[in-house]
N, C-alpha and C positions, 0 to 999 in steps of 0.2 A: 401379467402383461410383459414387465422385464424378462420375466422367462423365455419369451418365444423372441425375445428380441437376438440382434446375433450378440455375437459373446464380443463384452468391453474389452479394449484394449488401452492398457492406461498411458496417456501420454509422456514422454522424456520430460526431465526437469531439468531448465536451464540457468545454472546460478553463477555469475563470475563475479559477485559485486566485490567490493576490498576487502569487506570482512567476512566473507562466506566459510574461506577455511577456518577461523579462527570462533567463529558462530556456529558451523557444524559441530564442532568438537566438545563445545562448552554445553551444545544440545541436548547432544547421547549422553553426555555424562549426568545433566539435568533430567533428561527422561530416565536413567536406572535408579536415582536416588527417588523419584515420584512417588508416593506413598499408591497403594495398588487403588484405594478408592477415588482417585483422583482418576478419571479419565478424557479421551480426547476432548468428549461432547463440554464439556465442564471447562476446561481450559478454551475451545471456541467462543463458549457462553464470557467467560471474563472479558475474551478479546473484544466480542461486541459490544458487550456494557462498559469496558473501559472508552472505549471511542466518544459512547455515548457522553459519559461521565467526563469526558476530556472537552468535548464542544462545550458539554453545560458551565462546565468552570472557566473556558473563554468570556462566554456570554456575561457572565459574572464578573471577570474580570473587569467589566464595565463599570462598577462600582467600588470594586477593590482591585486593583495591580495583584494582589500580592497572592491572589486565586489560579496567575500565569505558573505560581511555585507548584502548587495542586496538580494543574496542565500536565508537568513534569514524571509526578507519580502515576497519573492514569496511563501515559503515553507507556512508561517503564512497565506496567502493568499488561497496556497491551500488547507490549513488544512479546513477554511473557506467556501470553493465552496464546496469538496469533503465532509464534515464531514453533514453539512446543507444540502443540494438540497434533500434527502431521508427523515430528519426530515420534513424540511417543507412541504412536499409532503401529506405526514402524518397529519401533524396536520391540512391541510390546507384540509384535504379530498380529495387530486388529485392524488391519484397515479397510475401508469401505470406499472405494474410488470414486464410483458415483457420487454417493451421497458427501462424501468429504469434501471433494471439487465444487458442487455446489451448493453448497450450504457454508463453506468458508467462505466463497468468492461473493454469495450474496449477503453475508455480514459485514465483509471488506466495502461493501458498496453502499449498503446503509449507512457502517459505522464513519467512511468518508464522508459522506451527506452531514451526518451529523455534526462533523468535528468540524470540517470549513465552514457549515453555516453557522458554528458556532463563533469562529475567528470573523466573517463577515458581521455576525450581531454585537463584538464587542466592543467596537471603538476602534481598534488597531491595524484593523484594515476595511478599506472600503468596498463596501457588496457586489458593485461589479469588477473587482478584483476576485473577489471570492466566487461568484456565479463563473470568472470565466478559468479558476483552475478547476470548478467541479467538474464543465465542459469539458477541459480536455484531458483532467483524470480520466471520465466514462470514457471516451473517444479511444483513450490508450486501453482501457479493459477492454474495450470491443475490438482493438487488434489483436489483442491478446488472445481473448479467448477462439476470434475465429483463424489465429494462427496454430493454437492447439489441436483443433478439428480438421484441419486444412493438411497442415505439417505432419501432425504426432509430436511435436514440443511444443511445452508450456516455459515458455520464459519470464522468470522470476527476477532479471535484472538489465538491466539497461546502459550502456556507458558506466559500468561498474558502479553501478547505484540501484539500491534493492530501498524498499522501505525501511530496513533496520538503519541503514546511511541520510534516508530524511528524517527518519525519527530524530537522528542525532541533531541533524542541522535546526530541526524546530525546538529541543531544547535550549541548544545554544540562542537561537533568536529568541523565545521565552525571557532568557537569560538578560538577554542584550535591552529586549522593550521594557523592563523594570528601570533603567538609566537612562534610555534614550529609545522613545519610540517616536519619538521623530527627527527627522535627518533633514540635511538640507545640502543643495546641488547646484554650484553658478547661481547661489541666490535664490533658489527654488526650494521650496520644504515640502513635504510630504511624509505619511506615512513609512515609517519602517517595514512593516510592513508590505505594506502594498508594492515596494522594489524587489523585496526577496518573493513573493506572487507574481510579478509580472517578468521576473526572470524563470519562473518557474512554468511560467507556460509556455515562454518562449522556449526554454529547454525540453520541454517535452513535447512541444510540437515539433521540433525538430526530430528528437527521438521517434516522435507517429510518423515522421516525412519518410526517415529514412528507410524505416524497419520495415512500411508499406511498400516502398519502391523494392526492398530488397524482397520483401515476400513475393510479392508480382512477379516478378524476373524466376525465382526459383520455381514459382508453379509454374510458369509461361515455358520455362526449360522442362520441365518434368511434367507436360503435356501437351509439348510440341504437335500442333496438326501435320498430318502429312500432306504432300503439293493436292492439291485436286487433279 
C-alpha cells in the first residue's frame, strides 16, 4: 500500500530554543559513544515508559513528597530516550520518517497524558488545572502537526522554548514543591502549582493564537485566489 503511495517528503525541522545549539552537540557526541545494540526503537521505548513512570511517582507523591525527587530521574531519563532515538537514527544512517514521525509524536501524547494526569492526581495541583494544560498541549500538537503537512516544517520550538527548557523548569518546580507547595498572593493561597499551570496555558495559548494567525496569512499568501 505505501508503495503505490507518492514518494514522502520529510518535513524541515524547526529548532531555536536556548539550548538547541549546546543540546545538538552534546547529542552526536551521545549518539557515536551508543553502544551498536542500543537502537532508536529502544531509546523511544525508554522515552515512553519514563513519562509513564514520571506521572506514576507524581501520583505517589501523594503520600510521600519525597517521590517528586524520583519525578526528577524519569524526566532526566526521558529527556534521554526522547531527545536521542532521532539523533542517533541520524547519525547512525537508520532512519524511517514515517514511521519515526509517528510513532514518536504518539508516545509524546500518551506519555503527556500520562505525566499531567499524574500531577492532577497528586495533591499539588488541581485537576482542572491539569485537564486544561492537557487541552491545550493536544491543541498545540494539532497545530503542529497540521503546519507540518500544510507548510513542509515541523517546529520543534516556540518562543525559544522546546521541551528540554520545560523539562528543566519542572525540575526546578519538583524542587521548589518539596519547601513550599503552597504560595500565597494579597492574602490568597493556593497551589504552587496550579500558578506555574495556569501561566502555562496562558503561554501557550498564546503561542497557539499567534503561530495560527501567522500560519493563516502565509497560506492565504501562497494561495492567493485570482479576481474572478
Amino acid at each position: 500500500m505505501l508503495d503505490r503511495a507518492p514518494k514522502f517528503r520529510e518535513a524541515g525541522r524547526e529548532q531555536e530554543s536556548l539550548l538547541a545549539p549546546l543540546e545538538k552537540k552534546l547529542l552526536i557526541r551521545m549518539a557515536h559513544a551508543t553502544p551498536r545494540w542500543i537502537s532508536s526503537d529502544h531509546l523511544t521505548l525508554l522515552g515512553f515508559v519514563s513519562m509513564f513512570c514520571a506521572g506514576l511517582c507524581y501520583w505517589l507523591a501523594r503520600w510521600n513528597r519525597y517521590m517528586l525527587l524520583v519525578v526528577i530521574l524519569w524526566l532526566a531519563a526521558n529527556w534521554l530516550g526522547d531527545s536521542l532515538d532521532g539523533t542517533l537514527a541520524r547519525v547512525r544512517n537508520r532512519q524511517r520518517p514515517r514511521y519515526g514521525f509517528y510513532v514518536d509524536h504518539m508516545t509524546d501524547a500518551f506519555g503527556t497524558f500520562f505525566l499531567v494526569g499524574g500531577m492532577g492526581a497528586s495533591g499539588y495541583m488541581s485537576p482542572p488545572v491539569a485537564a486544561g494544560l492537557l487541552i491545550v498541549y493536544f491543541m498545540m500538537s494539532i497545530q503542529a502537526y497540521l503546519t507540518t503537512y500544510a507548510l513542509g516544517t515541523f517546529q520543534l520550538s516556540y518562543w525559544k522554548f522546546s521541551p528540554t527548557e520545560l523539562r528543566i523548569l519542572l525540575v526546578a518546580g519538583n524542587v521548589a514543591l518539596l519547601y513550599r507547595p503552597v504560595a500565597s498572593l494579597f492574602g490568597y493561597r493556593f497551589l504552587l502549582f496550579d500558578a506555574g499551570g495556569i501561566i502555562g496555558i496562558v503561554g501557550m495559548s498564546l503561542m497557539l493564537i499567534v503561530s495560527s494567525i501567522r500560519n493563516t496569512r502565509t497560506l492565504y499568501e501562497a494561495e492567493r485566489l485570482p479576481p474572478l
